[in-house]
N, C-alpha and C positions, 0 to 999 in steps of 0.2 A: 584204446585212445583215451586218455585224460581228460575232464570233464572241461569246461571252457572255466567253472567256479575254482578248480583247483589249478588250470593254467594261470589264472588271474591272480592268487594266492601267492603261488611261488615266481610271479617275476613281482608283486608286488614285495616279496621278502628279500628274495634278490638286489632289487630297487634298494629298499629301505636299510638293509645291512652295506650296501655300497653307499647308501649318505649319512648314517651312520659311526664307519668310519674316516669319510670325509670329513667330515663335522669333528670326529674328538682329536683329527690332526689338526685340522685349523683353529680350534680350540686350544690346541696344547701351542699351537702357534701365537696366537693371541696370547693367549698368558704370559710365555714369556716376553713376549715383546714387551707387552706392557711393562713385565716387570722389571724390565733391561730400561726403557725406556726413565722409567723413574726414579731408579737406579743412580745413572749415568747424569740424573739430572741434580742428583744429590750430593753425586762427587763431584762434581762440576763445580757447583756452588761453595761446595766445602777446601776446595782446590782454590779458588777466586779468593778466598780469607787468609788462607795457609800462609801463599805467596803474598797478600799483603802485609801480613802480621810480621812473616819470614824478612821481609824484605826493611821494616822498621828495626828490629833487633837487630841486622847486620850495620845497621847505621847508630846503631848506639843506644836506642830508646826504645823503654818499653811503650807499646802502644797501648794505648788510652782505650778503654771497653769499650765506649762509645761505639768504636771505630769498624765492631761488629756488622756486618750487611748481609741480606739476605738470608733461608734459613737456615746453613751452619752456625745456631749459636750455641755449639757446645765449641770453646777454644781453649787451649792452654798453652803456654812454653813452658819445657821441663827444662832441666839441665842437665848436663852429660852424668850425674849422681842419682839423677832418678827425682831431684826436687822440683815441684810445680814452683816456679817464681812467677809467674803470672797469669791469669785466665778471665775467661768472662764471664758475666753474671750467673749464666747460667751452669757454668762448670766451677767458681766459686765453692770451695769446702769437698769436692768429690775427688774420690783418688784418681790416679791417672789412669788417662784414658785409656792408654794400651805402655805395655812394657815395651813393644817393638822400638829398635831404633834402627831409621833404613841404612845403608850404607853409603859411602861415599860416593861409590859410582853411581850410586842410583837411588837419589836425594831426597823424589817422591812418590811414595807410593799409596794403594787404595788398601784399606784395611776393613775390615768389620770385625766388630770386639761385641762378645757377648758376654756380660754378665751372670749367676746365678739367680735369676726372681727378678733381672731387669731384661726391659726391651733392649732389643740389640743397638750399636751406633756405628754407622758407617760413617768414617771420617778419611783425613785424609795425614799422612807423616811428611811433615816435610824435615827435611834437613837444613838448618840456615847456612851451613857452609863444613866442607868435608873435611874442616880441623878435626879431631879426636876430639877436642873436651865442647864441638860445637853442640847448642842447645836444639831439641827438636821442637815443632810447633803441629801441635794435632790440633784437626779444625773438623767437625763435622754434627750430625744432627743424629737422633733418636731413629729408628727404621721407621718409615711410615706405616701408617696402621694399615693400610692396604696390602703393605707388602708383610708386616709382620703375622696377621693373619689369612686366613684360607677364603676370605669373602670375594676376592678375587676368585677363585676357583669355583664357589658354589655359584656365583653368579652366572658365568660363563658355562657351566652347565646345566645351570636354568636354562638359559638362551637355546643352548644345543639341542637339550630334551623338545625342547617347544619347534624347533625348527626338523627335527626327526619324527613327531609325531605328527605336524603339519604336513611333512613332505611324504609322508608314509602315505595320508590319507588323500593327497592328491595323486601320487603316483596310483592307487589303487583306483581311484575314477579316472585317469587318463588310459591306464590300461585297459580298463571295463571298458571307455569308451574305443583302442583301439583293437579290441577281440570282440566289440559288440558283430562287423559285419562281419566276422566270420562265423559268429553263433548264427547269427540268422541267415546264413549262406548253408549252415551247417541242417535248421531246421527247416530250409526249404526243401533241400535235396533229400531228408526225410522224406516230408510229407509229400515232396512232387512222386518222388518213387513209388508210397504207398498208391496216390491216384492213380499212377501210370500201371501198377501192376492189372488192376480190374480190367479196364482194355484191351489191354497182353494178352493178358489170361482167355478172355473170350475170345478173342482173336484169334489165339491159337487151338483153343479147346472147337471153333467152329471146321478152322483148318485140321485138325488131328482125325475129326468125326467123316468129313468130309472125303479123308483118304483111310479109314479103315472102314467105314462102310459106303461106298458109295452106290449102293444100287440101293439106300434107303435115305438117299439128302437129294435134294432137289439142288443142281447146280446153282442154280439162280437165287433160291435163298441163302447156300452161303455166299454167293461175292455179294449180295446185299448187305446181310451180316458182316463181313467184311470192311463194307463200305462204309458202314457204321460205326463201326468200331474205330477206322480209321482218318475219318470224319474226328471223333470224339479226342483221339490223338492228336491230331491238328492242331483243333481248338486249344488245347492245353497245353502246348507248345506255342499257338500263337499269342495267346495270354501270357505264360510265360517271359517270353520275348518283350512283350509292351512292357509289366512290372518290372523286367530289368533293363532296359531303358530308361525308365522313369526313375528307379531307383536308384540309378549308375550316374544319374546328373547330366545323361545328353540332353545338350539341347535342340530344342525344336523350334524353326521358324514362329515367329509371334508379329500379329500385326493386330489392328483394329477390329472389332466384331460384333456387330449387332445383334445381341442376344437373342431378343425376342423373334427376330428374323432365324438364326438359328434354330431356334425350339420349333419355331412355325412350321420349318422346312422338313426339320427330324421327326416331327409327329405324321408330315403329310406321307412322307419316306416308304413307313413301315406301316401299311392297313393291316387290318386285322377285325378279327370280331367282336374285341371289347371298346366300346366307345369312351373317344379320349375330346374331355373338355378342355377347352382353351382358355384361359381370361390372359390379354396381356393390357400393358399402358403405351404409351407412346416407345418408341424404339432406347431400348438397353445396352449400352455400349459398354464392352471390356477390350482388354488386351491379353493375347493371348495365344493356343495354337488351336482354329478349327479344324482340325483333326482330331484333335485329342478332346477337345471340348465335344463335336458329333459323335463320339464313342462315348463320352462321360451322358449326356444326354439320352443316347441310343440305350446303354444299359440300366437307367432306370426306369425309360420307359419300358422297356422288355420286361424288368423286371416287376414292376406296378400292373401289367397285362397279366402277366403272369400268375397273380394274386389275387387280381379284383374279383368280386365277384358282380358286377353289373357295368363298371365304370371307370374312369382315372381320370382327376381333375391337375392340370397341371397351370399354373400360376406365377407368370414372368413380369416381375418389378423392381424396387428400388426402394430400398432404406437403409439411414444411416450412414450413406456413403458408399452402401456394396449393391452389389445386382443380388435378385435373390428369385431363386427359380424354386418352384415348391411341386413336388410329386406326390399326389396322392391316392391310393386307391382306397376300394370298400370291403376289404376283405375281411381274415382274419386279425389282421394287424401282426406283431412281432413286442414279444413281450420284453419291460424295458431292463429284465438282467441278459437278452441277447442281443440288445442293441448295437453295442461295440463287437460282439464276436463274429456281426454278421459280417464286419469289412476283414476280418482275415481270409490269409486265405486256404482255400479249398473247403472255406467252414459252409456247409449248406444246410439250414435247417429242415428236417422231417416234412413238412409241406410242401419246402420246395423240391425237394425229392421226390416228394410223390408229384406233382406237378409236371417236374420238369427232370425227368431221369439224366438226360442225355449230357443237365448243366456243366461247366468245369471250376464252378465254385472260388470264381476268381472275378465277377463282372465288377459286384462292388470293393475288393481289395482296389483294381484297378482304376475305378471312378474315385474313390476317395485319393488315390496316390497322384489323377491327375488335378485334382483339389489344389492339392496341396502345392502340385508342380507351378499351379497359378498364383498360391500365396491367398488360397481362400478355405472353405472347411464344407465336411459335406455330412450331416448329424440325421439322425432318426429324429423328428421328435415329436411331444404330443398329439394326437388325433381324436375326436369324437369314435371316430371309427379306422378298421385298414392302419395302412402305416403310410407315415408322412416323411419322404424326405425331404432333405432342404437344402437347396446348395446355394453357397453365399460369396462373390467373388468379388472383389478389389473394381467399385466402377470407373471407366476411362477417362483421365481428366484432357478434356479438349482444346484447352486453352489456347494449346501450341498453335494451332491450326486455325484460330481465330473466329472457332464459334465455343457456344456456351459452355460452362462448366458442368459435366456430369457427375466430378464426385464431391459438392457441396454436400452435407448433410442433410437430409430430409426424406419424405417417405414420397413416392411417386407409387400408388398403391392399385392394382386391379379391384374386380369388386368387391362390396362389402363384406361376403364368404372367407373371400381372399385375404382381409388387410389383417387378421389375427396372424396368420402365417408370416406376413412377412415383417410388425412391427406396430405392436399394439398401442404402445404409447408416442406413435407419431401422427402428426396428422394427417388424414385424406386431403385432396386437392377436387373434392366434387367426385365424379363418376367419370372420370378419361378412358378408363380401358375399355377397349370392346370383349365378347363373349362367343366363343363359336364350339360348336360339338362338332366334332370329328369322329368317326367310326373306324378309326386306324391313323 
């Protein structure tokens, strides 16, 4: 199977040789036009003299130069001998214009006469009347410089080169962008497979042991094993599922939600042995799905337990205009070239391995994907000690509803531990938040 860099290659080459040759026909299209265009405007012009000039000789009189308009002013009338007996200033002294002389039936015609070491002249022959010894009147102008040289052409493949190098290099980021989801449809189904294999694998190696020795396994230890395993399978299917939901753009009912009340609830939820401190401020409103928010929630606290080594301080306020919930434990922390590799997924770092065997390396891919589903951001970052997350969401503007505005800009800050976390250069409002430890 060919790589996604060398698919993206050849429909980008593809792309670009089809605009390309689009490009040098509408090119070659343009040029002529124009050149037809300016042309026709020259015979035109030189045709509007002819027949005036033509039309004074037939009445007796040579017309007066003056009488010269627009720019055909190269003019002459010859005589059926070949002599100029009259022309205009600017055809004055120059031999004739062209030897052609049109015929009777067909009185006027378009000529271009080029000279040796002159610019060409497109003029026009008229015949003043279809007697034999009648006189002809040539009337026309010098080629235009545009048409006599190639600047016309180099221009217009200026233009072309710039719009084939331009469209090349879009074509090759519209394609990237439409093979990007199949790369990472392609690298999920990697790495999910590698995960799933470990599982399998045990799963069946307890099953295999199970029936070729059975009078040395204890039944009950493997359907435990078993269950375990199959447990762990679950899990990583039902992760799965969330990240491609979230991913796939379904949506999920969204309504009003009182953060701080959320976090309150999701701490009290999950006891456990490592003590989880509380600082909140008055209630934090967003919009959103509590669903998916008590899972974003649920997996950092799990994962901050999971790490601490005495404790987990977690801290629900308001700066800037967004809610900001801050997760802290005292552990070893996460150093900050792993700080982004920890929300991929299935990436699990060495501690949490050892910690937590049974993980499926997908809680934080999935907290940050529901982040984002909110239009907020969910980052590691600085800590004295342990690792801090920080998750920052869009606060609810209430207005509609006829009570006050929560996402005016300003800090609504827990306590003074706290306001570094959530916005240093704003200011506190006194001491509003309360403070509670909780032991789960």
């Amino acid at each position: 199977m060919p790589s996604l860099h060398s698919m993206q290659a050849y429909y980008t080459t593809v792309a670009t040789t089809l605009l390309l040759l689009l490009t040098i026909l509408g090119g070659a299209s343009l040029d002529l036009a124009i050149r037809y265009r300016i042309e026709d405007q020259v015979f035109f012009d030189a045709e509007q003299v002819a027949v005036q000039w033509s039309a004074q000789v037939r009445g007796g009189a040579l017309p007066r130069p003056a009488s010269v308009t627009g720019t055909a002013d190269l003019v002459q009338v010859v005589d059926a001998r070949g002599r100029v007996v009259d022309a205009s200033p600017g055809a004055t002294g120059r031999p004739r214009l062209s030897t052609f002389r049109p015929p009777p039936h067909d009185r006027l015609q378009r000529r271009v006469e080029c000279g040796p070491g002159e610019r060409c002249v497109l003029l026009m022959a008229n015949r003043v009347s279809p007697a034999p010894d009648a006189p002809v009147v040539y009337a026309g102008t010098a080629e235009p410089p545009l048409l006599a040289t190639h600047h016309l052409e180099y221009l217009i493949a200026g233009a072309a080169l710039l719009i084939v190098l331009s469209g090349g290099r879009l074509m090759w980021w519209i394609i990237g962008r439409a093979l990007r989801p199949a790369e990472q449809q392609c690298r999920l189904a990697s790495v999910t497979s590698h995960e799933l294999r470990t599982p399998i694998a045990g799963l069946r190696l307890q099953l295999e042991e199970a029936l070729l020795h059975p009078d040395h396994v204890d039944p009950r230890d493997t359907i435990r094993g078993a269950l375990s395993a199959t447990g762990r399978l679950e899990a990583i299917v039902q992760d799965l599922l969330t990240i491609t939901r979230l991913r796939g753009g379904q949506p999920a009912p969204h309504e009003p939600i009182d953060l701080t009340a959320l976090v309150s609830q999701e701490t009290d939820a999950h006891p456990g042995s490592t003590p989880v401190e509380l600082h909140t401020t008055e209630d934090v409103w967003v919009h959103g799905s509590r669903i998916q928010l008590i899972r974003l929630v649920g997996n950092l606290l799990s994962n901050a337990r999971r790490h601490a080594a005495t404790g987990v301080t977690v801290c629900v306020g308001s700066a800037g205009g967004q809610a900001v919930v801050t997760v802290t434990d005292d552990g070893n922390g996460i150093a900050p070239a792993d700080r982004e590799r920890v929300f991929e997924r299935f990436t699990r770092l060495d501690e949490g391995r050892r910690r937590d065997a049974g993980g499926t390396g997908l809680g934080l891919a999935i907290s940050r994907d529901i982040a984002r589903a909110h239009r907020g951001t969910l980052r590691i970052e600085d800590s004295p000690r342990g690792a801090r997350f920080v998750l920052r969401l869009p606060l609810l503007d209430r207005n509609t509803t006829g009570e006050r505005n929560l996402s005016q800009p300003g800090a609504v800050l827990p306590r003074k531990h706290c306001r570094k976390n959530l916005g240093t250069n704003l200011p506190g409002r006194g001491d509003p938040g309360s403070s509670r430890s909780r032991s789960g």
